[in-house]
C-alpha positions as CSV (number, residue, x, y, z in Angstrom):
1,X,0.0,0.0,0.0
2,X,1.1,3.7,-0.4
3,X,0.4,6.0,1.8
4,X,0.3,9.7,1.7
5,X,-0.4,13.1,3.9
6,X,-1.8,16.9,3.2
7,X,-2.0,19.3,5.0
8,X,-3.3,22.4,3.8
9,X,-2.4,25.8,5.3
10,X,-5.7,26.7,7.7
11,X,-7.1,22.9,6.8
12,X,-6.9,19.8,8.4
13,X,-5.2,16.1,7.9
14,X,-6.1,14.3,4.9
15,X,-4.8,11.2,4.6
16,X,-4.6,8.3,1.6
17,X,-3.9,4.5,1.7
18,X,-4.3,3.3,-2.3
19,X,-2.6,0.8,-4.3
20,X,-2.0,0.8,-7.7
21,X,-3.0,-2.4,-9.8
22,X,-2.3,-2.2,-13.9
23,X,-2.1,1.3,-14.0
24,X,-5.2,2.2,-11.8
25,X,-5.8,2.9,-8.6
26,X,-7.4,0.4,-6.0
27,X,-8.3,0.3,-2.5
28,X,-8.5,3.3,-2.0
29,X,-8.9,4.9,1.4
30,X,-9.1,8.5,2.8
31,X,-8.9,9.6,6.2
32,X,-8.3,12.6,8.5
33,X,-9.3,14.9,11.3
34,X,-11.2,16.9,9.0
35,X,-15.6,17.2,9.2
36,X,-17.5,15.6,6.6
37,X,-21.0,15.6,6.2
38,X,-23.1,13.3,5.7
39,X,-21.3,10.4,6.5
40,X,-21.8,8.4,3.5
41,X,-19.6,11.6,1.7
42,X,-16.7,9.5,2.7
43,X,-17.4,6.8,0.7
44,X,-18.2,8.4,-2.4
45,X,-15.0,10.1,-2.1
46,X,-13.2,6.8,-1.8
47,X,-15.3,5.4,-4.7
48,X,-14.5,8.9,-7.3
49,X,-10.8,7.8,-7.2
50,X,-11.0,4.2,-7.4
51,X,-10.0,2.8,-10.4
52,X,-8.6,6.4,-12.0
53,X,-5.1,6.1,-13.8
54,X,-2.5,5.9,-11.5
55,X,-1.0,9.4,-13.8
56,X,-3.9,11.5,-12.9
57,X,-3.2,14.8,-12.0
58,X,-4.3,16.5,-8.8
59,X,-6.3,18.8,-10.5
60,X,-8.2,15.9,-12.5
61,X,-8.7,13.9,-8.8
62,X,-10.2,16.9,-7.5
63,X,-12.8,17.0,-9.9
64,X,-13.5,13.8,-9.9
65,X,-14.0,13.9,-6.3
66,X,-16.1,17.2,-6.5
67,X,-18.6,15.6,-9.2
68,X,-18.9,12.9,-6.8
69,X,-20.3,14.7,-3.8
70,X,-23.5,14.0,-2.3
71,X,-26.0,17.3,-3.1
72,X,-25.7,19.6,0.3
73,X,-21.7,17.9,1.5
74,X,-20.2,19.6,4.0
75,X,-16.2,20.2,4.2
76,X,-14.6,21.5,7.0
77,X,-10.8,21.2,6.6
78,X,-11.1,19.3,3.8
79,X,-11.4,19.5,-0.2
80,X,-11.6,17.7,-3.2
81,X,-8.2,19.8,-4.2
82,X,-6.2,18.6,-0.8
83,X,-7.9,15.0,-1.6
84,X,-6.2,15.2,-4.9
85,X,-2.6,16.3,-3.4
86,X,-2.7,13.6,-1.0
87,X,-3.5,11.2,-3.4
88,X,-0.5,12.2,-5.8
89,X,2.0,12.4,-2.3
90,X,1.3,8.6,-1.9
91,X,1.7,8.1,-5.5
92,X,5.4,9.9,-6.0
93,X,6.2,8.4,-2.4
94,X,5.8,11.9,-0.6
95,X,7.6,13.0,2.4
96,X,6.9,14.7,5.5
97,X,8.2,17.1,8.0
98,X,8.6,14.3,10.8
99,X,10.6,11.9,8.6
100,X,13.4,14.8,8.3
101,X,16.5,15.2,11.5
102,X,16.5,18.9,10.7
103,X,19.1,21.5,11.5
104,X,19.4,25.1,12.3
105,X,22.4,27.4,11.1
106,X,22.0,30.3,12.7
107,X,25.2,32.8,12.7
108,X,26.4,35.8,12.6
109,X,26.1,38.7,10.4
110,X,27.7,37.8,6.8
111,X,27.4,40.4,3.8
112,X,24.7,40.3,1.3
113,X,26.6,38.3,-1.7
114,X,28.2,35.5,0.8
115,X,23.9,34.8,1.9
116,X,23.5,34.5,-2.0
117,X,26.2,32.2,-2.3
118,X,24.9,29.9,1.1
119,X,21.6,29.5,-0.2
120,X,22.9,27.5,-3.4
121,X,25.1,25.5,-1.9
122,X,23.4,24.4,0.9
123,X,20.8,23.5,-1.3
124,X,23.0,21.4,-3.4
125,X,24.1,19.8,-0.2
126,X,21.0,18.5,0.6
127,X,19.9,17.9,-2.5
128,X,23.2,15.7,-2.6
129,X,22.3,14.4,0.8
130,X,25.4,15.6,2.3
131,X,23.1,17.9,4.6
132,X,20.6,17.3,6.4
133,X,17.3,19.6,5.2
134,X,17.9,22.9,7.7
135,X,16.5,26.2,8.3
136,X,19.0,29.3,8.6
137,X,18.4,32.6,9.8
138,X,20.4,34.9,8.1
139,X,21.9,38.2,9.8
140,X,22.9,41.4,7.5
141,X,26.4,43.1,7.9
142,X,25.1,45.7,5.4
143,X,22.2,46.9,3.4
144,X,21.5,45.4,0.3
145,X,18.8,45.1,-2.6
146,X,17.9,41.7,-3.6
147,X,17.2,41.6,-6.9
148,X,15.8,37.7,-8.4
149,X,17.0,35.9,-10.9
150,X,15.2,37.2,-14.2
151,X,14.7,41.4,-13.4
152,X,16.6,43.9,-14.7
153,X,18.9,46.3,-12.4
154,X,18.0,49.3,-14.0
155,X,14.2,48.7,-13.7
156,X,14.5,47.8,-10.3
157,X,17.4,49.7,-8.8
158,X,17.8,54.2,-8.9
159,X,21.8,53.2,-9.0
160,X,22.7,56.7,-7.6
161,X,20.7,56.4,-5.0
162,X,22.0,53.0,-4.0
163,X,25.5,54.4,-3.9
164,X,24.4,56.9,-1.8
165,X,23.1,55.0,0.7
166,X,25.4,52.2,0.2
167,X,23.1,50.3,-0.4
168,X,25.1,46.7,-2.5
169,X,23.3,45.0,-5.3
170,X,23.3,41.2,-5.5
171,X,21.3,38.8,-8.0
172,X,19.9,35.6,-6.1
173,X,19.4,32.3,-7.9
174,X,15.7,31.8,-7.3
175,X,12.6,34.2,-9.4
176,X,10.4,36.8,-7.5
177,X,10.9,40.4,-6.8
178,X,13.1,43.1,-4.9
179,X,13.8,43.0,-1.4
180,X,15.6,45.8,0.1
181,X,17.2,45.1,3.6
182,X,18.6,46.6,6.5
183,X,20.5,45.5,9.4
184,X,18.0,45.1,12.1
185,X,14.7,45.6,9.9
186,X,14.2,42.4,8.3
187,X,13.6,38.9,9.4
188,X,15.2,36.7,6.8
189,X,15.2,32.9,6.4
190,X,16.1,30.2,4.2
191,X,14.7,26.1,4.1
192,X,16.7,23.9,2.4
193,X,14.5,20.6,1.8
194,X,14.5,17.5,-0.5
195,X,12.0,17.4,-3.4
196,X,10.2,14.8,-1.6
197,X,8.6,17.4,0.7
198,X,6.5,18.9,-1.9
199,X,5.8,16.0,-3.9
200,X,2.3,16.1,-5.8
201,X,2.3,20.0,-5.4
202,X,2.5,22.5,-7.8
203,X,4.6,26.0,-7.1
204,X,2.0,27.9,-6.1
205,X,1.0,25.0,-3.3
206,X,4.2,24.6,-2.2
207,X,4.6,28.0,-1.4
208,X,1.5,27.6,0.9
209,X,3.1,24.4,2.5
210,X,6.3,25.5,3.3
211,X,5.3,28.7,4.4
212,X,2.5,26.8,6.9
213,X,5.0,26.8,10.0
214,X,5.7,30.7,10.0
215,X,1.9,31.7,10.2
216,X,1.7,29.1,13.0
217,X,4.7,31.1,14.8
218,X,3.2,34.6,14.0
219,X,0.1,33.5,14.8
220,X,1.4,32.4,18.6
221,X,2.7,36.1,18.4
222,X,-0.9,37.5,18.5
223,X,-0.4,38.5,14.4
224,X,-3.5,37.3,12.4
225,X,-1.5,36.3,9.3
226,X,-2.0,34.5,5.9
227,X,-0.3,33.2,2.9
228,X,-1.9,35.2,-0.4
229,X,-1.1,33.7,-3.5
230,X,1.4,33.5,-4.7
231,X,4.4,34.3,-2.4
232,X,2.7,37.1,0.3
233,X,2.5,36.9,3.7
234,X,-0.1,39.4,4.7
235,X,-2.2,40.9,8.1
236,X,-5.4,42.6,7.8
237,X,-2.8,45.9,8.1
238,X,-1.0,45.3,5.1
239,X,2.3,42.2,3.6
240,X,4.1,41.1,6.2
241,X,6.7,39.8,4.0
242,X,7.4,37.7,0.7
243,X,9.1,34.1,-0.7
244,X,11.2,33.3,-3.5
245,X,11.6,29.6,-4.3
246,X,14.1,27.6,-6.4
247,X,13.9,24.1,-7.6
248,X,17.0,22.4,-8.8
249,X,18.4,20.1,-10.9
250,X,20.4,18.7,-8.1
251,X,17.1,17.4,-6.7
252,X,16.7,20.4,-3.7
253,X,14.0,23.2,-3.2
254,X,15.7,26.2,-2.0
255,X,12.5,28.4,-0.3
256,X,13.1,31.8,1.3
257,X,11.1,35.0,3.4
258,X,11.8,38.2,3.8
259,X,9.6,39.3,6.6
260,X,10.0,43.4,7.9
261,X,10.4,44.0,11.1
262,X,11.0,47.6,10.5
263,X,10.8,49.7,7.8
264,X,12.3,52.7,6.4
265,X,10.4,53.3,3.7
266,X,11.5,56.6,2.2
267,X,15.0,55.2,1.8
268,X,13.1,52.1,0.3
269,X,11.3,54.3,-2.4
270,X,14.4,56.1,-3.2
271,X,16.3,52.8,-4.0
272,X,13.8,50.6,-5.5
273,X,12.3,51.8,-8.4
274,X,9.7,49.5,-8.2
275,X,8.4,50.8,-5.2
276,X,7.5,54.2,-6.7
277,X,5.6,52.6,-9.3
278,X,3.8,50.0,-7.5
279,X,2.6,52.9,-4.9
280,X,1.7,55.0,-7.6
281,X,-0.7,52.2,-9.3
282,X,-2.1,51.7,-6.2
283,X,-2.4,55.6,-5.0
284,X,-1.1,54.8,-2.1
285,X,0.9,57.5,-0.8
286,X,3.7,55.7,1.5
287,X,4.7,52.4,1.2
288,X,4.5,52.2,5.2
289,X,0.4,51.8,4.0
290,X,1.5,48.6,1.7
291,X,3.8,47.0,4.8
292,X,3.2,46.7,8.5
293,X,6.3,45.8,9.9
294,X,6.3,42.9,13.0
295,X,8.2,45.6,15.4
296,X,4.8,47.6,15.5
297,X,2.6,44.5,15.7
298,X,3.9,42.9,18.2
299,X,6.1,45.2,19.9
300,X,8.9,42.6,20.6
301,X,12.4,43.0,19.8
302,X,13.7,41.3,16.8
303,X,15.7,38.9,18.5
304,X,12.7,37.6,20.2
305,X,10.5,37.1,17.3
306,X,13.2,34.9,15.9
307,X,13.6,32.7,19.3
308,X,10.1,32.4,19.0
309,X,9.9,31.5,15.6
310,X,12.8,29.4,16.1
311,X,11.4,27.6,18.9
312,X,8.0,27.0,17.3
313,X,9.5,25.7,14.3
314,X,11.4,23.1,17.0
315,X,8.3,22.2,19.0
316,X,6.2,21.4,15.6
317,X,9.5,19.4,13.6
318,X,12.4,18.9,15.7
319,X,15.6,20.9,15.2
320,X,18.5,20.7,15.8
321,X,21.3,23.7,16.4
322,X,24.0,23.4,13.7
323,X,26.6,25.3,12.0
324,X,28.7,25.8,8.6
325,X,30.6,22.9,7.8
326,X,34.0,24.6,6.3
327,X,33.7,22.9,3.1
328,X,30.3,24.4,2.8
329,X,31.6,27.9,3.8
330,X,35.2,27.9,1.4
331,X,32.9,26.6,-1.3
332,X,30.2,29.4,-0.8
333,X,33.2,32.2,-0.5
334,X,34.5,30.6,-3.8
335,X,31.2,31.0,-5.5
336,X,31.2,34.8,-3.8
337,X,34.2,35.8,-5.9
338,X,33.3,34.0,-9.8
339,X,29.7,34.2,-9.6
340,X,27.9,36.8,-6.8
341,X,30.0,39.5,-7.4
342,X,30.6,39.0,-10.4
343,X,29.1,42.2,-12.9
344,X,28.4,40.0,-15.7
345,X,25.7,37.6,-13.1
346,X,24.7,40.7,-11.5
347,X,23.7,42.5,-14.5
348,X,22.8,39.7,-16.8
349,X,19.4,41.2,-17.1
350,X,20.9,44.8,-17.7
């Protein structure tokens, strides 16, 4: 039998048991703490999936299980789409967060190019499986703007403005759009995982996976937050912070936040371009209006937002405290000096 698990961000367990028999699915069971009524829903779900090929798609299960339904079903923590990612997590023998020994790397303040440079090989490491999947924290030694893989400095970045503020500009590996960060102001971390942890999700649901732990953690801070679609996390007062994610060949998903703690947003709409125009589409006449920075919602200190993230993250998974390996750190600082600070990488989309 393979089995498989889904839990949707603000849903509940669903579970599948199936077998696959010349191509099709059989014996199929689902289960979970979720609400389902009537009873007899359970059953017809069971019975939608039986016998479907074994290459479905989640979207095509979903369906199926939705044109199933008794008239009048009721879902609570439950639906046909998580139904349908379950089933394709026991089919492509899924993963989950308890079957990992993960580690924390959480050091000192390293400049903005040498965090590029972390985040792809540690990724390759444990896509390799030389590393255990882990979670860093990242500390700033200086300000920087993040620009992602595919935009183009002069779109994003007023050059002069970054020079006078000396503010660097690095390229990371994985798609999205500007960050701009300050010592002290942002709340930045990386997960290294295997693929196996988002098996049977697209992008846009692993997004929402990965990012389930950190509204669980805000949420403990007395912040009301959610993942919007695609990469937002967002209050009722305005984003929070953002993700980037970056699936390589090695056989690793590299997914990162940004989250602001504080904001100085007149340095922010000098510097990023971007930011002027995105207010100004909006009419919005300070980007303080578009982000509502965790130092004025919850009034903590930085440092103890992160313990407590930290320590949420531990009580929910299991972590354990790790560091660099020096290999891992004379290979990043090699790929500092040929690739991330490098002109022709930073400015390969002029």
């Amino acid at each position: 039998m393979m089995h498989g698990e889904y839990k949707a961000p603000g849903g509940k367990l669903v579970v599948v048991d199936l077998d696959v028999s010349d191509g099709r699915l059989r014996d199929v069971r689902v289960s979970g703490d979720f609400f389902l009524e009537p009873d007899e829903a359970l059953e017809e779900i069971n019975t939608a999936i039986e016998g479907l090929p074994a290459a479905a798609d989640a979207r095509d299960i979903a369906a199926r299980v939705q044109a199933r339904l008794p008239e009048g079903t009721v879902m609570l923590g439950l639906s046909a789409e998580a139904v349908g990612i379950a089933v394709r997590r026991a089919l492509t023998s899924a993963s989950d967060w308890h079957d990992h020994d993960w580690r924390l790397i959480h050091e000192g303040p390293q400049e903005p190019a040498l965090h590029m440079a972390l985040d792809e090989v540690l990724a390759v490491e444990v896509g390799a499986g030389r590393r255990p999947p882990t979670l860093r924290i990242w500390e700033w030694a200086s300000p920087a703007v993040i620009i992602g893989s595919f935009q183009s400095v002069r779109n994003e970045v007023d050059a002069a403005a970054a020079e006078r503020y000396g503010v660097t500009v690095v390229r990371r590996i994985s798609g999205g759009g500007a960050m701009f960060v300050e010592p002290g102001n942002t709340i930045t971390y990386s997960l290294y995982v295997p693929e196996s942890l988002v098996a049977g999700m697209s992008f846009a649901e692993s997004y929402a996976f990965l990012d389930d732990w950190v509204l669980g953690a805000l949420g403990e801070l007395g912040v009301k937050a959610w993942y919007q679609p695609l990469n937002d996390i967002a209050s009722d007062q305005g984003k929070i912070g953002g993700a980037a994610q970056k699936r390589l060949v090695a056989g690793a998903v590299l997914h990162h936040v940004t989250m602001a703690y504080d904001i100085d947003a007149d340095k922010l709409t000098r510097v990023l371009r971007i930011g002027r125009e995105k207010i100004s589409d909006k009419a919005i006449a300070s980007a303080n209006k578009r982000v509502d920075p965790l130092r004025r919602q919850t009034g903590l200190p930085r440092e103890q937002i992160i313990e407590r993230m930290v320590a949420h993250f531990r009580s929910r998974y299991g972590l354990t405290d790790d560091r660099l390996t020096e290999e891992e750190l004379r290979t990043a600082e090699k790929l500092v000096a040929e690739k991330f600070t490098d002109p022709a990488w930073t400015a390969r989309v002029p």
